[in-house]
ZATORDO-956534 format. One record per residue (C-alpha): residue number from 0; x, y, z. Coordinates in Angstrom, 1 decimal. Layout:
% residues N
atom i = NUM east = X north = Y up = Z .
...
//
This chain:
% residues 409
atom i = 0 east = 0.0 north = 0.0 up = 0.0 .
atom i = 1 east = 3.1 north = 2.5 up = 0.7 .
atom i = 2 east = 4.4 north = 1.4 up = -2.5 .
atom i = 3 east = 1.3 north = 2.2 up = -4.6 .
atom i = 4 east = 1.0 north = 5.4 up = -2.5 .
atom i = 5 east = 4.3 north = 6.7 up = -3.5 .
atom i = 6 east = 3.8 north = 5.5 up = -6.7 .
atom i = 7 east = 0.6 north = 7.8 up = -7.5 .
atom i = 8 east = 2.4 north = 10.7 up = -5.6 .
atom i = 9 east = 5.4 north = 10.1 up = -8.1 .
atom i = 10 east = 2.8 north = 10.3 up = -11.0 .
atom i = 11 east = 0.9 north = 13.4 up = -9.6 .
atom i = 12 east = 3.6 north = 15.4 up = -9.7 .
atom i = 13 east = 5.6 north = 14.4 up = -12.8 .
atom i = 14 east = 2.6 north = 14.5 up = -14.9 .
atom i = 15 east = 2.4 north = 18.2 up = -15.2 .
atom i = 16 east = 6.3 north = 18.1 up = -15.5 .
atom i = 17 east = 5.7 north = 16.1 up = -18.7 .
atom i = 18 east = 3.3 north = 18.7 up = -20.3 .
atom i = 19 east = 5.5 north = 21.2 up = -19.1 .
atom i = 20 east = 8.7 north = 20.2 up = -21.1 .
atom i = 21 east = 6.5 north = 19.3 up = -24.2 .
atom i = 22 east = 6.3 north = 22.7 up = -23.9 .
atom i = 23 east = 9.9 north = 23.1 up = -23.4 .
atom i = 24 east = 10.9 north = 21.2 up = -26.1 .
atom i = 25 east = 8.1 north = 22.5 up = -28.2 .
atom i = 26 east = 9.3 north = 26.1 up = -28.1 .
atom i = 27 east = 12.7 north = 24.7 up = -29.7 .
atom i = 28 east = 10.7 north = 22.6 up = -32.4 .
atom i = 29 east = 8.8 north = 26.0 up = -33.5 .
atom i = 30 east = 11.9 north = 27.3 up = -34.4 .
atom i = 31 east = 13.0 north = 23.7 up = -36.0 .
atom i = 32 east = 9.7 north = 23.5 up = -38.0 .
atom i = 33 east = 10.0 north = 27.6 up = -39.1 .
atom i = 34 east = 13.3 north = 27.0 up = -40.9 .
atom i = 35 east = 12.4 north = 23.9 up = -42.4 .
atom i = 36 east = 10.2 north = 26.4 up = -44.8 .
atom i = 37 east = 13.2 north = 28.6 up = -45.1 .
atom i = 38 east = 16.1 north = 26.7 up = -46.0 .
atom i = 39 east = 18.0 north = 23.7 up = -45.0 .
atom i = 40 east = 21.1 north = 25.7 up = -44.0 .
atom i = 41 east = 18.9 north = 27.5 up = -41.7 .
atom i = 42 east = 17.7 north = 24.3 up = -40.3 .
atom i = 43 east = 21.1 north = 23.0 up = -39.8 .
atom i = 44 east = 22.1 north = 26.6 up = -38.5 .
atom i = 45 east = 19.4 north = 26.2 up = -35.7 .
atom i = 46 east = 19.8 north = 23.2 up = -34.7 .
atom i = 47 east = 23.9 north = 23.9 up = -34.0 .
atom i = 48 east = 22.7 north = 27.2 up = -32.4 .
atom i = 49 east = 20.4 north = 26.0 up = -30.5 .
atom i = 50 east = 22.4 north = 23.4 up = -29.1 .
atom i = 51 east = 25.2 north = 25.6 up = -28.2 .
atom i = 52 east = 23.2 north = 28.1 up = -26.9 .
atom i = 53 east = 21.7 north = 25.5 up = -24.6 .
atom i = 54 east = 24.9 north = 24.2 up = -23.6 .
atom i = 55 east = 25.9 north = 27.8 up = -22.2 .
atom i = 56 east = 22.4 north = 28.5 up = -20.6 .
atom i = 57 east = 22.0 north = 25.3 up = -18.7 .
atom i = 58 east = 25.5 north = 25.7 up = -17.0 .
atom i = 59 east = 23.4 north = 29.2 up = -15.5 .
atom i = 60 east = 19.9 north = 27.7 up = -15.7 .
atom i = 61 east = 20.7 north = 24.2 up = -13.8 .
atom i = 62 east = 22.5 north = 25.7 up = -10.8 .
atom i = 63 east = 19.3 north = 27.8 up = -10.1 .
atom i = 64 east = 17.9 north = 23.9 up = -10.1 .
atom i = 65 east = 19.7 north = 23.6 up = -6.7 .
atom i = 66 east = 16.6 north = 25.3 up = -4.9 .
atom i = 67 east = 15.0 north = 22.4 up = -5.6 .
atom i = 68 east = 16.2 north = 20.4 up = -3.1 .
atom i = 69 east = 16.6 north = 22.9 up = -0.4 .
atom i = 70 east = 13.0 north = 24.2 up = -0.6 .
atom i = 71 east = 12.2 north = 20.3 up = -0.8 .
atom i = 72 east = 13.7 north = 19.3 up = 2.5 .
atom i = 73 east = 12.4 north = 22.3 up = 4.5 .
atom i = 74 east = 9.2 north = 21.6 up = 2.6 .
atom i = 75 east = 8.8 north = 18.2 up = 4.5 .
atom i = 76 east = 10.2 north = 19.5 up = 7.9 .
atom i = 77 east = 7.3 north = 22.0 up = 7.2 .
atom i = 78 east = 9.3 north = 25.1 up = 8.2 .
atom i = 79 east = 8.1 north = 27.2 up = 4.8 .
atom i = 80 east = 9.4 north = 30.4 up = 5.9 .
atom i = 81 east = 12.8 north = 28.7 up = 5.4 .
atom i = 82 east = 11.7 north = 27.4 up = 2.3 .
atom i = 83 east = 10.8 north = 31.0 up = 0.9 .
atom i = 84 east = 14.4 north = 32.0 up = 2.2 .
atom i = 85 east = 15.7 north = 29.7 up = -0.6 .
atom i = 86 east = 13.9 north = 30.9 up = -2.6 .
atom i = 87 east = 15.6 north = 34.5 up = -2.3 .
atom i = 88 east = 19.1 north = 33.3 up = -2.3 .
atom i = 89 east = 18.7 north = 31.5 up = -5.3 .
atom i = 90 east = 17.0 north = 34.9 up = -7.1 .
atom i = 91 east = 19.6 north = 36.4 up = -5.3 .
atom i = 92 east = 22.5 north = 34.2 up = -6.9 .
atom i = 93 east = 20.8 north = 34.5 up = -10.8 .
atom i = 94 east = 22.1 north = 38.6 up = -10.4 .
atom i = 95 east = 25.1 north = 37.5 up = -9.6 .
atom i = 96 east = 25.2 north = 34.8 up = -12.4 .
atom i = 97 east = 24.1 north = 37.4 up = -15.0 .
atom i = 98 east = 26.9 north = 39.3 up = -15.8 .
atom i = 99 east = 28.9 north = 36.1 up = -17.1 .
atom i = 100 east = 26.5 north = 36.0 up = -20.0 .
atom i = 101 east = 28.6 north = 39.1 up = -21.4 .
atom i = 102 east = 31.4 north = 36.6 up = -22.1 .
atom i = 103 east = 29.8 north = 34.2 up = -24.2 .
atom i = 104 east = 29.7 north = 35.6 up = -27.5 .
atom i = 105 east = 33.7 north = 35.2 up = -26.9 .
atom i = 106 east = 33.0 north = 31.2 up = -26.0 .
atom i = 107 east = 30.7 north = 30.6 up = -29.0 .
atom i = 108 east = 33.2 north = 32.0 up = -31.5 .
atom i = 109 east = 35.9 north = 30.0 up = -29.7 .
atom i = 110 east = 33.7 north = 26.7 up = -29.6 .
atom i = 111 east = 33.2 north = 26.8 up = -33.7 .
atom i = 112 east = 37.0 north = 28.2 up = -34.2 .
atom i = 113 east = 37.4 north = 24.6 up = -32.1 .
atom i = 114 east = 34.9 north = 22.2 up = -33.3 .
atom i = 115 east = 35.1 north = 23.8 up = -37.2 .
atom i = 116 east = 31.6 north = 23.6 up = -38.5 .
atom i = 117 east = 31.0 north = 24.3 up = -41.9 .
atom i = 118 east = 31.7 north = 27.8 up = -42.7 .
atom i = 119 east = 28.2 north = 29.0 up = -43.6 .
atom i = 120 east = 26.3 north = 26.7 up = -40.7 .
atom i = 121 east = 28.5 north = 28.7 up = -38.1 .
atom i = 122 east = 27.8 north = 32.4 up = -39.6 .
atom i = 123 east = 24.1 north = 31.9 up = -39.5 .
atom i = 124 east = 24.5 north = 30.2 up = -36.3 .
atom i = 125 east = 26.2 north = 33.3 up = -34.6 .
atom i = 126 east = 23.7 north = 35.4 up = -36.0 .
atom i = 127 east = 20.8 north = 33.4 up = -34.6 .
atom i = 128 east = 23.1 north = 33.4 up = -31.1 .
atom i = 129 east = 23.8 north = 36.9 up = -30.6 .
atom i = 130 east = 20.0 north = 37.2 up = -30.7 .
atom i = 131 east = 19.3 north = 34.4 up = -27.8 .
atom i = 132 east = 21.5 north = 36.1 up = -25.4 .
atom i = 133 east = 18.8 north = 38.9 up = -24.7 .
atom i = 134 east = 16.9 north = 35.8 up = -23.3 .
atom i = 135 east = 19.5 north = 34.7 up = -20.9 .
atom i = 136 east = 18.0 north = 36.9 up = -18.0 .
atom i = 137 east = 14.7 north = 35.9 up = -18.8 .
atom i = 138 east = 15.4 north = 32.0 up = -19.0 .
atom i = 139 east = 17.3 north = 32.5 up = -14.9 .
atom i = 140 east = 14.4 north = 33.9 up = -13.4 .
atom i = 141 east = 12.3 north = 31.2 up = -14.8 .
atom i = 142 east = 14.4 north = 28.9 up = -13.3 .
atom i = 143 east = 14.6 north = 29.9 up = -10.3 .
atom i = 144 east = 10.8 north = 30.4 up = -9.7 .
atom i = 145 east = 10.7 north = 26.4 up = -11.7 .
atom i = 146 east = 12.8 north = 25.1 up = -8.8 .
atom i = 147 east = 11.2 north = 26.8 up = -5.6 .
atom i = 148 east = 7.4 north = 25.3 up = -7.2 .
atom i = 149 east = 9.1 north = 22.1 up = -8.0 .
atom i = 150 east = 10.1 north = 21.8 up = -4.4 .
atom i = 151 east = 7.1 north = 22.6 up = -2.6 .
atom i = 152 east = 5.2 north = 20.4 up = -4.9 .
atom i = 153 east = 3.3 north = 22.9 up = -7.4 .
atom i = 154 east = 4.2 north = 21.2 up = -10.9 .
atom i = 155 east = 1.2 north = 22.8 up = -12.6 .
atom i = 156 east = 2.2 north = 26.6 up = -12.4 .
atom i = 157 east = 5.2 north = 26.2 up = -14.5 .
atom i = 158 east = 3.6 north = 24.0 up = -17.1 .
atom i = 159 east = 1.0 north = 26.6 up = -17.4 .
atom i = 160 east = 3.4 north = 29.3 up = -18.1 .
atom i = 161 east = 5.3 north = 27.0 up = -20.4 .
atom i = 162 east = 2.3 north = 26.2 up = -23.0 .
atom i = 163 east = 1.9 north = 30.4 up = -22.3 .
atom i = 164 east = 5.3 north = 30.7 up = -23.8 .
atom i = 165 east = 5.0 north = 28.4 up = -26.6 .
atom i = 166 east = 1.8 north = 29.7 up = -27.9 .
atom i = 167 east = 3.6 north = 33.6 up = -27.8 .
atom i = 168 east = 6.5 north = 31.7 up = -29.8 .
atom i = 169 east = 4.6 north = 30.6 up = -32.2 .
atom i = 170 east = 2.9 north = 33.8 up = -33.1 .
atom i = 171 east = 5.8 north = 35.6 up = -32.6 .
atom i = 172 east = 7.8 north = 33.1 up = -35.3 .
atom i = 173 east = 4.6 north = 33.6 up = -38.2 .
atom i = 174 east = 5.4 north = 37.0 up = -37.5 .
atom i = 175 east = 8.8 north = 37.5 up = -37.5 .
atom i = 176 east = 9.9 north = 34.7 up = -39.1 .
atom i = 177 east = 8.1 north = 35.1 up = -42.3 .
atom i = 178 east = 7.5 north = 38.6 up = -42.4 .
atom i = 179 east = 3.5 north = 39.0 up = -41.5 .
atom i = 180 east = 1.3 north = 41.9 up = -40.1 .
atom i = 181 east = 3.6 north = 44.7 up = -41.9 .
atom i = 182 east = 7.2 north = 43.1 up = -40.5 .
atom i = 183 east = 10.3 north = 42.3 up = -42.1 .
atom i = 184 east = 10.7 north = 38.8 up = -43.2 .
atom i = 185 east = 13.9 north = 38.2 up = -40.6 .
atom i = 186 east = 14.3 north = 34.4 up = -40.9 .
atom i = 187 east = 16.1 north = 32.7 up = -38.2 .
atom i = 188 east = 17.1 north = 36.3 up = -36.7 .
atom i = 189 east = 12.9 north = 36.6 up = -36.1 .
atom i = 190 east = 13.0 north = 33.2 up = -34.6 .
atom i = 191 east = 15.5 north = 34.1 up = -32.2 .
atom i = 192 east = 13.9 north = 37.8 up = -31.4 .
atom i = 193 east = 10.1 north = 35.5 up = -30.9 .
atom i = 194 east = 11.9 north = 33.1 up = -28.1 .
atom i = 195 east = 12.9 north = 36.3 up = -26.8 .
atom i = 196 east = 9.6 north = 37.9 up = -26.4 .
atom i = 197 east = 8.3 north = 34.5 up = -24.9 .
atom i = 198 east = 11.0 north = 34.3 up = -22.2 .
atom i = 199 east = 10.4 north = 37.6 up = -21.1 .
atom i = 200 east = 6.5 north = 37.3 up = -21.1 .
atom i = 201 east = 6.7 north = 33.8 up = -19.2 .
atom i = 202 east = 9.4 north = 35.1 up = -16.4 .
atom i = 203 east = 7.1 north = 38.6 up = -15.5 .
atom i = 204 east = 4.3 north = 35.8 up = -15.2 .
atom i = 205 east = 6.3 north = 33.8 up = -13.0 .
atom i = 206 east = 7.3 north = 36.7 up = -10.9 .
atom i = 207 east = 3.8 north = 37.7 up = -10.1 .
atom i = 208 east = 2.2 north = 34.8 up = -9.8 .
atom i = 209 east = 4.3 north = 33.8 up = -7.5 .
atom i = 210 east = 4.6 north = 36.7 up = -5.2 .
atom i = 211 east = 0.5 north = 36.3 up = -5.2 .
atom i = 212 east = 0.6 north = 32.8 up = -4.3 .
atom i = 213 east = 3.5 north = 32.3 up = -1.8 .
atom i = 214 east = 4.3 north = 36.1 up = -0.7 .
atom i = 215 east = 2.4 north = 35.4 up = 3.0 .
atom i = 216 east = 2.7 north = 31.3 up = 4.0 .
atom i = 217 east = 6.3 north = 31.5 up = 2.9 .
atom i = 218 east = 7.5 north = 34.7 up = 3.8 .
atom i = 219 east = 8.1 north = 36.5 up = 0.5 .
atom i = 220 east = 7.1 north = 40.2 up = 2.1 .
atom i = 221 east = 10.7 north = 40.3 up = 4.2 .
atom i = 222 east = 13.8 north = 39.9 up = 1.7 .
atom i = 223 east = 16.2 north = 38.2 up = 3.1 .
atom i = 224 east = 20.1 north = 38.7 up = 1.6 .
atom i = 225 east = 22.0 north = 35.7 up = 1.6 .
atom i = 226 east = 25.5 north = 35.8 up = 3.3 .
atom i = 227 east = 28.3 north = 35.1 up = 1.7 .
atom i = 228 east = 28.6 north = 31.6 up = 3.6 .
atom i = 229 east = 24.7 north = 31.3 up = 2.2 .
atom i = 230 east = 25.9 north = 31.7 up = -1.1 .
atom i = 231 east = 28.8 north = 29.1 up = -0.9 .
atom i = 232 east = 26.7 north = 26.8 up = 0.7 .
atom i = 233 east = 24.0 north = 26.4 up = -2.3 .
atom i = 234 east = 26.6 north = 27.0 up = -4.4 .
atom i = 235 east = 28.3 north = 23.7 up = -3.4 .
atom i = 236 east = 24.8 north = 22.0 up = -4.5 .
atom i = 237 east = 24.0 north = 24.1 up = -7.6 .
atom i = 238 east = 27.2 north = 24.3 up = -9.5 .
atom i = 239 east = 27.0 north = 20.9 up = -9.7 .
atom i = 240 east = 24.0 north = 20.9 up = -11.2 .
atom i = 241 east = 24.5 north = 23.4 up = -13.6 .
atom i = 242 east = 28.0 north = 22.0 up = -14.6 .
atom i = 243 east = 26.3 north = 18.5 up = -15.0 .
atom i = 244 east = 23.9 north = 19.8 up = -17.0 .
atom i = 245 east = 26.4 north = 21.9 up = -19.3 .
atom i = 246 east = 28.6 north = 19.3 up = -20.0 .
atom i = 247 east = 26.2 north = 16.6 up = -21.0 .
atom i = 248 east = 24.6 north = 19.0 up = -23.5 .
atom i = 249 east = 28.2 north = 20.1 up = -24.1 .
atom i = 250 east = 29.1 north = 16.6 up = -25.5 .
atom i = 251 east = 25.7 north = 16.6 up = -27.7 .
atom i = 252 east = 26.6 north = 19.9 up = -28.8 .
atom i = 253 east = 30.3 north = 18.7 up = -30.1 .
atom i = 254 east = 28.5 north = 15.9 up = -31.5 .
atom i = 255 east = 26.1 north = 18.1 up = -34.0 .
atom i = 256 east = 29.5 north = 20.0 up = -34.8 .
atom i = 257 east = 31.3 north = 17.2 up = -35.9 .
atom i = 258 east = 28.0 north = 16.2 up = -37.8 .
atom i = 259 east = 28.2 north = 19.7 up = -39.3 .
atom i = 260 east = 30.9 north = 18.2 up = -41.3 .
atom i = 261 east = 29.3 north = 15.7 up = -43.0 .
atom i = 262 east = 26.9 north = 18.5 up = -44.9 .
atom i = 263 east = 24.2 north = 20.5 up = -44.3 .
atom i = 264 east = 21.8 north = 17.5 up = -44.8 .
atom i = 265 east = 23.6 north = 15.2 up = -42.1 .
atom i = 266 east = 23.1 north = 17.9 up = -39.8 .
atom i = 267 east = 19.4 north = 18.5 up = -40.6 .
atom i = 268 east = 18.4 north = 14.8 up = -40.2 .
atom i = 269 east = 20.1 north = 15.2 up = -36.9 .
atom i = 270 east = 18.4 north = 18.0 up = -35.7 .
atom i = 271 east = 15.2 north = 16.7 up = -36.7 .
atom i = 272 east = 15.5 north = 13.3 up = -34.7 .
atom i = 273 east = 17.1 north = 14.9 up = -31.6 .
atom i = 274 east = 13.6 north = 17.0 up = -31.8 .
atom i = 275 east = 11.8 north = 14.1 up = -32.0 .
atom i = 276 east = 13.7 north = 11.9 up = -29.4 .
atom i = 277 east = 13.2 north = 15.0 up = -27.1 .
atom i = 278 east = 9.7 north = 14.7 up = -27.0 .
atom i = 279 east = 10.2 north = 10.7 up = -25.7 .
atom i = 280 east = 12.9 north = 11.7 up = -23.2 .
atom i = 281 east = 9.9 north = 13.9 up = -21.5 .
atom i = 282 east = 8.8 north = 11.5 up = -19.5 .
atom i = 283 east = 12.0 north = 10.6 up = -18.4 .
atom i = 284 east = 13.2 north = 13.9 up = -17.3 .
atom i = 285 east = 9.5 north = 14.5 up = -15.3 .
atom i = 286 east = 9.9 north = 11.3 up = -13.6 .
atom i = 287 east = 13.4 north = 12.7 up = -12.5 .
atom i = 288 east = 12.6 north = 15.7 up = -11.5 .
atom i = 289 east = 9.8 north = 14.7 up = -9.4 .
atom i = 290 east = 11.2 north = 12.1 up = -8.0 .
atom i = 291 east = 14.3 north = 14.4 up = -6.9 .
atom i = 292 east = 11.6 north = 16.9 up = -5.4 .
atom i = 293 east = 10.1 north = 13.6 up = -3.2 .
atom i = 294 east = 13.3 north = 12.6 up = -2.0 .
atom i = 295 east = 14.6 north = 15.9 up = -0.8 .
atom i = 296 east = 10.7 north = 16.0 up = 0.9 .
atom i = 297 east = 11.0 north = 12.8 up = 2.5 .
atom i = 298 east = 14.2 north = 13.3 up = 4.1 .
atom i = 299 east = 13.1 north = 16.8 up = 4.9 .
atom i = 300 east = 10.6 north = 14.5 up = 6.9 .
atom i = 301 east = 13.1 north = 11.9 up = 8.2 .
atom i = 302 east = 11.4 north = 9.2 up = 5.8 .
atom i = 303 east = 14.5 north = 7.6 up = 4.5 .
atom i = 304 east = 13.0 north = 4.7 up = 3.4 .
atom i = 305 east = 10.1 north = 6.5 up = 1.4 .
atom i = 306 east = 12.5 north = 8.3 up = -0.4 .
atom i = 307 east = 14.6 north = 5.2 up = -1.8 .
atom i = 308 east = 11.3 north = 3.7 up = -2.8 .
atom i = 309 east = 10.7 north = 6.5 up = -4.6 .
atom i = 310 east = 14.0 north = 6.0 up = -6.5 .
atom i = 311 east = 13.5 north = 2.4 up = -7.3 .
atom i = 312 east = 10.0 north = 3.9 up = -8.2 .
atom i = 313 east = 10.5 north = 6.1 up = -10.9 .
atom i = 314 east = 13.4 north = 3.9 up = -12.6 .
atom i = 315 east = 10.6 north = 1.5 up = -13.5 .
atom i = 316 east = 8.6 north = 3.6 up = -14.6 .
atom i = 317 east = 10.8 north = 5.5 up = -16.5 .
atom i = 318 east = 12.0 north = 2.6 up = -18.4 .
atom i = 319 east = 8.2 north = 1.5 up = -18.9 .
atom i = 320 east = 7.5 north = 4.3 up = -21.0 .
atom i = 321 east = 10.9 north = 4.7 up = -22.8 .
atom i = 322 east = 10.0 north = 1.1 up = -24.5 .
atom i = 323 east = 6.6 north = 2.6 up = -25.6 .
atom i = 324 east = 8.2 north = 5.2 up = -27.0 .
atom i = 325 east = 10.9 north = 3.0 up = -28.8 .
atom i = 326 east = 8.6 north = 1.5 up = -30.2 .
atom i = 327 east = 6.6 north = 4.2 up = -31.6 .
atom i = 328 east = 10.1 north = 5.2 up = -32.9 .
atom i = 329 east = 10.5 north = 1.9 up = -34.7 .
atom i = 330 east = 6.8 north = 1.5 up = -36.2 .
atom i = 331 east = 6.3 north = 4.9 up = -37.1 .
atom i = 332 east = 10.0 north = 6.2 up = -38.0 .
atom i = 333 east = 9.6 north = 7.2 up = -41.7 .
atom i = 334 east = 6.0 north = 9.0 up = -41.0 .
atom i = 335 east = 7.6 north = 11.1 up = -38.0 .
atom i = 336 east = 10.3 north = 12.1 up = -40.2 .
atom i = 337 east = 8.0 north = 13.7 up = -42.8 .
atom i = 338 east = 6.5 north = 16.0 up = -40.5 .
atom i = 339 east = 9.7 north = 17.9 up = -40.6 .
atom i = 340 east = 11.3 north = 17.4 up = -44.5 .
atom i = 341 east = 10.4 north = 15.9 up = -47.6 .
atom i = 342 east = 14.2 north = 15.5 up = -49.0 .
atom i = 343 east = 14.4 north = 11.5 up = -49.0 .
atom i = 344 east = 17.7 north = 11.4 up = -48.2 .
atom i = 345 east = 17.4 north = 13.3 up = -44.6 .
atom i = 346 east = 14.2 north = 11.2 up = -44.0 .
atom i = 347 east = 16.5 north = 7.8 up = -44.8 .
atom i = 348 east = 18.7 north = 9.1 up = -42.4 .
atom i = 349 east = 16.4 north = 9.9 up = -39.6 .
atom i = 350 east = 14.6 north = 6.5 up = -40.1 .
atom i = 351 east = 18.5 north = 4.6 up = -39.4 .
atom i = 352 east = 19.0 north = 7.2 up = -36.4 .
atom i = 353 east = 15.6 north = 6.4 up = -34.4 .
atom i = 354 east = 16.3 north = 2.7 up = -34.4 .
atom i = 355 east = 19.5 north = 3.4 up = -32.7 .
atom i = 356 east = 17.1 north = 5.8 up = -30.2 .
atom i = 357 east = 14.8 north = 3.4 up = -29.6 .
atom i = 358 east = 17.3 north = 1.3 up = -27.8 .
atom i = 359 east = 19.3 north = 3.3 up = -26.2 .
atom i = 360 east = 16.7 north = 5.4 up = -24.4 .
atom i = 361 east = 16.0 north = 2.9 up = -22.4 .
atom i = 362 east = 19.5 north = 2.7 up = -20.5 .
atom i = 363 east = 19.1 north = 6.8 up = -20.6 .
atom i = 364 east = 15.9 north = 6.6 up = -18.4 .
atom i = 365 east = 17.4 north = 4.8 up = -15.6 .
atom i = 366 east = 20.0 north = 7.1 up = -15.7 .
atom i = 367 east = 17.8 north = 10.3 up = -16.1 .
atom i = 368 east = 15.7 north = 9.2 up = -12.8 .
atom i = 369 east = 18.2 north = 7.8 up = -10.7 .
atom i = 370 east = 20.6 north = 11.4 up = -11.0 .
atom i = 371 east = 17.4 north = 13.0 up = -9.8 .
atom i = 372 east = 16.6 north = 10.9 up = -7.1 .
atom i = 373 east = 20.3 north = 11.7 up = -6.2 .
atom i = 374 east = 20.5 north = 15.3 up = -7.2 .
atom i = 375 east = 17.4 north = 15.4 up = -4.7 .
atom i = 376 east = 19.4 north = 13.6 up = -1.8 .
atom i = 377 east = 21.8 north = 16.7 up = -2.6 .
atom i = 378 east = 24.6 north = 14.3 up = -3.3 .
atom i = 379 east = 25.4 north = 16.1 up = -7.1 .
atom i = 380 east = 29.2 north = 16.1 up = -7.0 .
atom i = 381 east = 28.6 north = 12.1 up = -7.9 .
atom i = 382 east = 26.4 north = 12.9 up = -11.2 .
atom i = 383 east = 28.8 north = 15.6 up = -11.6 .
atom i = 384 east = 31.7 north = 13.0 up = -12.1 .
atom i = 385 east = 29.8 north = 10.2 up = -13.6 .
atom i = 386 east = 28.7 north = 12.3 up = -16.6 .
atom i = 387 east = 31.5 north = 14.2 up = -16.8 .
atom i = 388 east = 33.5 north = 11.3 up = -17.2 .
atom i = 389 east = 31.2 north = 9.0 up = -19.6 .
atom i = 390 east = 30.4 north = 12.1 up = -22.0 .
atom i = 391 east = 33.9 north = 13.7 up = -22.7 .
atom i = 392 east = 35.8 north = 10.4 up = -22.3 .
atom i = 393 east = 33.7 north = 8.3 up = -24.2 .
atom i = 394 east = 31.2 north = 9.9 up = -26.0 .
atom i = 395 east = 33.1 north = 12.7 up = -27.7 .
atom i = 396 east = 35.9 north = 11.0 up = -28.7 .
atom i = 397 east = 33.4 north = 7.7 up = -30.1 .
atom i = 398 east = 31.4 north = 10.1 up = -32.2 .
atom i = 399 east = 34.6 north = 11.5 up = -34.0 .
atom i = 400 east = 35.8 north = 8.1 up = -34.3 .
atom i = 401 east = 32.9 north = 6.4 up = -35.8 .
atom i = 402 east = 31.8 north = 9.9 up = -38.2 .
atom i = 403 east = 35.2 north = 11.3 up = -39.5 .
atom i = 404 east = 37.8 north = 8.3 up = -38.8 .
atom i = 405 east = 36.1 north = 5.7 up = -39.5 .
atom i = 406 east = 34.2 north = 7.8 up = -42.1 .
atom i = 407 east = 30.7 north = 6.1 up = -41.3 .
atom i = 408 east = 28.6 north = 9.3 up = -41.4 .
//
């Protein structure tokens, strides 16, 4: 009865997580779906700037993810005053994070001087990028607001605000993108100025919203400065987090670079199936998520046993609906492929890459819930190392093995 208890708590809570990063991974695919009616170069363009400029934002974005599990254990020790303290040293921490996002203009030129995309792919690229950065700001106050709900157990805030966003980005990209309403037609620069607009809109809803719904139970009239031993301290968590976070994307976005070599069609088919895989890792990441939020509660509580349940929990759930979606993947490859290009080559190529998917989500979901259920103990220095390790040692070096040495595209 405990089991089936945690079990539906588990469920509860990611479910609005999962609709959430639909959303999420939505507002990229708008973006992916615009400039497949533009051009392929600015498909393959997108989908390397997207990636990189992922790669830089979740290093920001996934430390403000550490509030999660300190709101989460004062949460269940039911001291919420505590929990809205976190709250302002983690908004309180995303001022100081801000200015760094004046030096990555620097590290994107640097990462394609490195990585050597194709010429045109990385010029278009930039210019989407330098447009993104006006979100940066934006995309850490969402964050931070993500993690305090996440932690005291509102999941269905943020996915609101989500679908809000992705609705304004897609009326934003008819817009911009293609020049409606008296605009200029600005291509992928329009699709990078309409996920602006839709970052800013979303974080001023999170802002009030919350401060309406939290300001009296949890504190949020007093502001509360974090010391400098404050900062360290969530720093210790958080940076973990956000370097986790970074590097795994880091290692994807490496991967699309090298791709980038193969041809502008290489790098389309793999943009398209990492949007399409995205949508089946959804569950995944939900189930991680919550489950970190319900372990960080439960100890909070001084439940230790409840919260490894909740562990074993979501790993079988997670791997449940991976094999669902693996097999959508292999039944329906060529069809899913269509939605986003008719050039039969890219499809033929995205068909071959969501059979390899389809297996090999299913090791990725125990992994994706289990580094939750850890991150949510606090104990993120381990995830740190494990992925640090397995993506740069292995996966880097194997994807430039296998597509340029071994010249198997």
């Amino acid at each position: 009865m405990i089991k089936i208890n945690l079990q539906r708590q588990l469920i509860q809570l990611a479910t609005p997580i999962v609709l959430s990063n639909l959303a999420f991974t939505l507002l990229g695919a708008v973006d992916t779906l615009s400039m497949g009616h533009v051009s392929t170069l600015a498909l393959g363009a997108v989908g390397l700037g997207s990636m990189t400029f992922l790669t830089a934002s979740l290093f920001l974005k996934s430390t403000l993810a550490g509030a999660t599990p300190f709101v989460s254990r004062q949460q269940g020790a039911g001291d919420y005053k505590k929990a809205g303290k976190y709250l302002q040293y983690f908004l309180c921490l995303t001022l100081l994070l801000i200015p760094l996002i004046l030096l990555l203009p620097s590290v994107f030129r640097l990462f394609f001087w490195f990585t050597k995309p194709d010429p045109k792919v990385a010029a278009a690229a930039m210019d989407y990028l330098s447009v993104r950065l006006f979100e940066l700001p934006a995309t850490l106050l969402v964050a931070a607001f993500t993690a305090f709900l996440l932690g005291v157990g509102n999941s269905v805030l943020p996915m609101f605000l989500n679908w809000l966003a992705v609705l304004i980005n897609i009326g934003a990209n008819w817009i911009l993108v293609f020049g409606k309403l008296g605009f200029p037609k600005l291509g992928l620069v329009g699709a990078a100025w309409g996920t602006v607009f839709a970052m800013w809109v979303q974080a001023l809803g999170f802002a009030l919203l919350v401060w309406a719904g939290y300001k009296e139970r949890y504190n949020l009239n007093r502001w509360h400065c974090p010391k400098w031993q404050d900062l360290l301290r969530i720093s210790k968590v958080g940076l973990p987090l956000g370097l986790t976070d970074s590097v795994e994307v880091g290692a994807f976005t490496t991967f699309f670079a090298i791709i980038s070599r193969l041809g502008s069609e290489a790098l389309a088919a793999s943009q398209i199936v990492n949007q399409i895989a995205a949508l089946a890792f959804m569950p995944g990441f939900a189930l991680g998520a919550a489950t970190g939020s319900l372990v960080g509660r439960y100890l909070g509580a001084g439940q230790e046993k409840q919260a490894e349940h909740i562990g074993w929990i979501g790993a079988l759930l997670g791997v449940g609906i991976m094999t669902v979606a693996g097999l959508i993947f292999v039944l329906f490859s060529k069809p899913l492929a269509q939605l986003f290009t008719q050039q039969k080559d890219v499809i033929a190529s995205c068909i071959a890459l969501l059979r390899l998917i389809a297996v090999y989500q299913l090791f990725d979901a125990v992994n994706i819930v289990l580094r939750g259920a850890l991150n949510g103990a606090g104990d993120t220095r381990f995830t740190m190392t494990v992925t640090l390790t397995l993506a740069w040692g292995l996966f880097v070096p194997g994807s430039y093995l296998g597509a340029i040495i071994l010249k198997l595209g």
